[in-house]
KOLFIRO-760462 format. One record per residue (C-alpha): residue number from 1; x, y, z; residue in three letters. Coordinates in Angstrom, 3 decimals, padded with zeros to 6 digits. Each point is the difference from the previous one (the first is absolute). Layout:
<kolkols>
(NUM; (X; Y; Z); 'Ala');
...
</kolkols>
This chain:
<kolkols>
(1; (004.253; -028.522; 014.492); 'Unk');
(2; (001.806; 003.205; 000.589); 'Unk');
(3; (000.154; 001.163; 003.627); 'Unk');
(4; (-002.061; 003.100; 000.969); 'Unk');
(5; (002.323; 002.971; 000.606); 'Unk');
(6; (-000.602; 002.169; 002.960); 'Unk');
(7; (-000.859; 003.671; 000.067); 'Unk');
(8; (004.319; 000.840; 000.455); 'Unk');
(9; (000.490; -002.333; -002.479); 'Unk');
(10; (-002.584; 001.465; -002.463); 'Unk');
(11; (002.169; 003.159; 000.942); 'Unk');
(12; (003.191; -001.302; -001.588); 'Unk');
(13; (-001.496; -001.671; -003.259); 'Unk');
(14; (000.257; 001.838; -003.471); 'Unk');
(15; (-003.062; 000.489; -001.592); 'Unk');
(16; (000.973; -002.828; -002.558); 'Unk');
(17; (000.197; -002.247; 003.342); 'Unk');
(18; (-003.057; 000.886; 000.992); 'Unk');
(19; (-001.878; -000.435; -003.547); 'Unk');
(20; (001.172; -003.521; -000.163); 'Unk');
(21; (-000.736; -000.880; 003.866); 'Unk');
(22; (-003.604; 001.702; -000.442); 'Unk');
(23; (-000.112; -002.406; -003.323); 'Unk');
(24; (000.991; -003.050; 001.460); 'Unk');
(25; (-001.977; 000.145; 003.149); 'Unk');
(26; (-003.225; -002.113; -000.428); 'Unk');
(27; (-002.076; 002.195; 000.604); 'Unk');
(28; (001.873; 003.646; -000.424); 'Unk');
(29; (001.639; 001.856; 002.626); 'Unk');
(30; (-002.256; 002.695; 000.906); 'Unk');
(31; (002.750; 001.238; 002.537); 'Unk');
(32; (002.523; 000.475; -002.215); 'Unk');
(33; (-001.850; 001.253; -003.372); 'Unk');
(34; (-000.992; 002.525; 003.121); 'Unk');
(35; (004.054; 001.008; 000.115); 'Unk');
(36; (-000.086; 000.624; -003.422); 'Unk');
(37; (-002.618; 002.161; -000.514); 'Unk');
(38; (001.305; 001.502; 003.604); 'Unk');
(39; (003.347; 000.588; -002.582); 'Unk');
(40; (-001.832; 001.762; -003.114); 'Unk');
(41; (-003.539; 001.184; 001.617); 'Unk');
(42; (001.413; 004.106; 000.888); 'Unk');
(43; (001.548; 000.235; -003.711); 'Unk');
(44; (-002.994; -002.039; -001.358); 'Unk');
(45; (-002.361; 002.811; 001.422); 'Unk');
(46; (001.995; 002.852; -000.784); 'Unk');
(47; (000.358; -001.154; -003.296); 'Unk');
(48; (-003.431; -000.235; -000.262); 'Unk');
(49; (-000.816; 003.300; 001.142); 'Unk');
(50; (001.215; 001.579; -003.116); 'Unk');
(51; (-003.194; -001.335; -001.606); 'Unk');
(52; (-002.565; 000.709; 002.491); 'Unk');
(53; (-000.705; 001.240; 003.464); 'Unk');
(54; (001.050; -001.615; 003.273); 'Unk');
(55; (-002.794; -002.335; 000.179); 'Unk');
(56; (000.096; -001.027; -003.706); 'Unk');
(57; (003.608; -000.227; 000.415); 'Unk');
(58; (-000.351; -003.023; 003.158); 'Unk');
(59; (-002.940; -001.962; -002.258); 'Unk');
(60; (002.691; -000.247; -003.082); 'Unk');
(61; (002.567; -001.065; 002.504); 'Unk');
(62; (-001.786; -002.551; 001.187); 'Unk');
(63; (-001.162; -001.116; -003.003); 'Unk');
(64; (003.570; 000.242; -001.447); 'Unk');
(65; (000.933; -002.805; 003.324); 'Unk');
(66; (-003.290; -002.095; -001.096); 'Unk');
(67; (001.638; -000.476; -003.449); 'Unk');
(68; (003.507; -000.480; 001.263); 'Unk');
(69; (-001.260; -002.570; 003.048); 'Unk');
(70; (-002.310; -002.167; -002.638); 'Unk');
(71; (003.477; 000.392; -002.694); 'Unk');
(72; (002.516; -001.187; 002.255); 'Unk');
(73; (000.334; -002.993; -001.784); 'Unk');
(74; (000.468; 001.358; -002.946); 'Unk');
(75; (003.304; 001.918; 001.242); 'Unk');
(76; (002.637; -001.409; -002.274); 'Unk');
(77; (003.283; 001.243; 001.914); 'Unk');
(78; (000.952; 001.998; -003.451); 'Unk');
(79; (000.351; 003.321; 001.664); 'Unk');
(80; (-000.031; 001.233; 003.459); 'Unk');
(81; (-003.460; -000.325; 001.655); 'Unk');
(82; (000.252; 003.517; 000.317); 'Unk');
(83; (-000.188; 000.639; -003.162); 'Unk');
(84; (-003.053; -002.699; -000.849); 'Unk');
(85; (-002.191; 001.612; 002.992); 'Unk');
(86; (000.750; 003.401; -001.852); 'Unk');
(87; (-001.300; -001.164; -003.752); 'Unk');
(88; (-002.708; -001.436; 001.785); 'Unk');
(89; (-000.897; 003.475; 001.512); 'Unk');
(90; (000.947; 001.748; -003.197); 'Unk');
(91; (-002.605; -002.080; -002.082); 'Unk');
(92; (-002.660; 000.396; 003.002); 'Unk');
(93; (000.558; 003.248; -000.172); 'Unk');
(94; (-000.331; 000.529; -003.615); 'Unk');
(95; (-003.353; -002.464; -000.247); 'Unk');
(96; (-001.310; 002.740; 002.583); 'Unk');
(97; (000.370; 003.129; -001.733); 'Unk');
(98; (-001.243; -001.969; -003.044); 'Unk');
(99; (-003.190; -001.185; 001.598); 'Unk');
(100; (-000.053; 003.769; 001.644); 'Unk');
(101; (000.354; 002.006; -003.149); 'Unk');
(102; (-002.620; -002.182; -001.545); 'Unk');
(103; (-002.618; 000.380; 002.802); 'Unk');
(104; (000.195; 003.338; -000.989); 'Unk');
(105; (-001.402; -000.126; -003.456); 'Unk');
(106; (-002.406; 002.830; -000.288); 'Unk');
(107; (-003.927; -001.382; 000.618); 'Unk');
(108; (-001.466; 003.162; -001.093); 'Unk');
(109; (000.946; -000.048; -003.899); 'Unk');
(110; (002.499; -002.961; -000.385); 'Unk');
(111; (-000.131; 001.634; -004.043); 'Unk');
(112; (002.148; 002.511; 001.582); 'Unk');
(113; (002.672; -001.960; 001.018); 'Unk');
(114; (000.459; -001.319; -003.510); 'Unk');
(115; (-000.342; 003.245; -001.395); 'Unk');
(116; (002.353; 001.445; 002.784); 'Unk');
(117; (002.690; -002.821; -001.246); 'Unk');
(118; (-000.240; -000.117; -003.445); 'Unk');
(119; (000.673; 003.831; 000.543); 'Unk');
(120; (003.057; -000.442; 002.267); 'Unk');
(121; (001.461; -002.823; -003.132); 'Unk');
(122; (-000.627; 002.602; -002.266); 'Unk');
(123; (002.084; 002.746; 002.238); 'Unk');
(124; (002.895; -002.276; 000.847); 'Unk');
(125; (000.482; -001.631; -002.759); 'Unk');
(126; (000.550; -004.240; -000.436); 'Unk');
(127; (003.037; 000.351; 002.526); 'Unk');
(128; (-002.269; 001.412; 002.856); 'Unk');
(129; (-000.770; -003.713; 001.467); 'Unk');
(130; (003.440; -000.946; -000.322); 'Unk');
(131; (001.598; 003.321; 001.380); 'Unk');
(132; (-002.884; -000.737; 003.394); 'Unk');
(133; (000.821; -003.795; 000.177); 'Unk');
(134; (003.906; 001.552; 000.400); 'Unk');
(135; (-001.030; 002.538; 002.615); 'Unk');
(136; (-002.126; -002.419; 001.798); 'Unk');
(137; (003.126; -002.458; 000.009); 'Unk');
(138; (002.547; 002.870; 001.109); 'Unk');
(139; (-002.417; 000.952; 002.713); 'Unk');
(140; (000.081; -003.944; 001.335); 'Unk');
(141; (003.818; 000.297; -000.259); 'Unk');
(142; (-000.379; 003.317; 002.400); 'Unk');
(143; (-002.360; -002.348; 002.137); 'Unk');
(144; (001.887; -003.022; 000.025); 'Unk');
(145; (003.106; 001.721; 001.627); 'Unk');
(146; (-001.842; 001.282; 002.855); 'Unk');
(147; (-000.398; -003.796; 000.958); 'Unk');
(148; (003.656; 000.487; 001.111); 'Unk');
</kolkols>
């Protein structure tokens, strides 16, 4: 049984030190998944700001740490835990502006919105989804850096 670290100690440990002690404990270190998230949580938040307001912004946060805490196990070393807490973010992020944009399907005349798209195709050409999905990936790029 690995020995419980103390709050210094949890200081000193790299986040891949932490993921496997949190792991290994039998039942998982709240106190130190509490140093991670104590690591990420400001960049988390500001990250998630870009997609909605300040409030909005601290619910995907936390949601983002709820998916990390309950994936821990899952953390395969590969890359820098750094970089795995920021996919995870990335994809929360996305699956929130998905389930945003689609909450805001017109009620009024949802005819409309197929006439308003088949329009759009018809302006833009077959490219036009491709030419968005490239925008919408330079934009995460843009995003991604500001996770420093």
């Amino acid at each position: 049984m690995a020995s419980v670290p103390d709050a210094a100690e949890d200081q000193l440990m790299s986040d891949e030190e932490l993921v496997r002690h949190i792991v290994a404990a039998p039942e998982r270190d709240v106190r130190a998944f509490e140093q991670l998230v104590n690591r990420y949580q400001a960049k988390i938040v500001t990250n998630c700001r870009y997609l909605a307001n300040a409030t909005d912004a601290e619910d995907q946060a936390q949601d983002v740490f709820v998916k990390v805490y309950f994936a821990l196990d899952r953390f395969e070393g590969r890359s820098a835990f750094r970089t795995w807490i920021q996919r995870i973010k990335v994809n929360h992020c996305l699956n929130f502006l998905q389930r945003r944009r689609e909450a805001a399907v017109s009620l009024d005349d949802p005819m409309r919105d197929v006439q308003d798209s088949r329009q759009v195709a018809g302006l833009f050409g077959p490219g036009a989804r491709s030419e968005a999905v490239s925008g919408a990936h330079r934009r995460w790029r843009s995003f991604r850096c500001h996770m420093g």
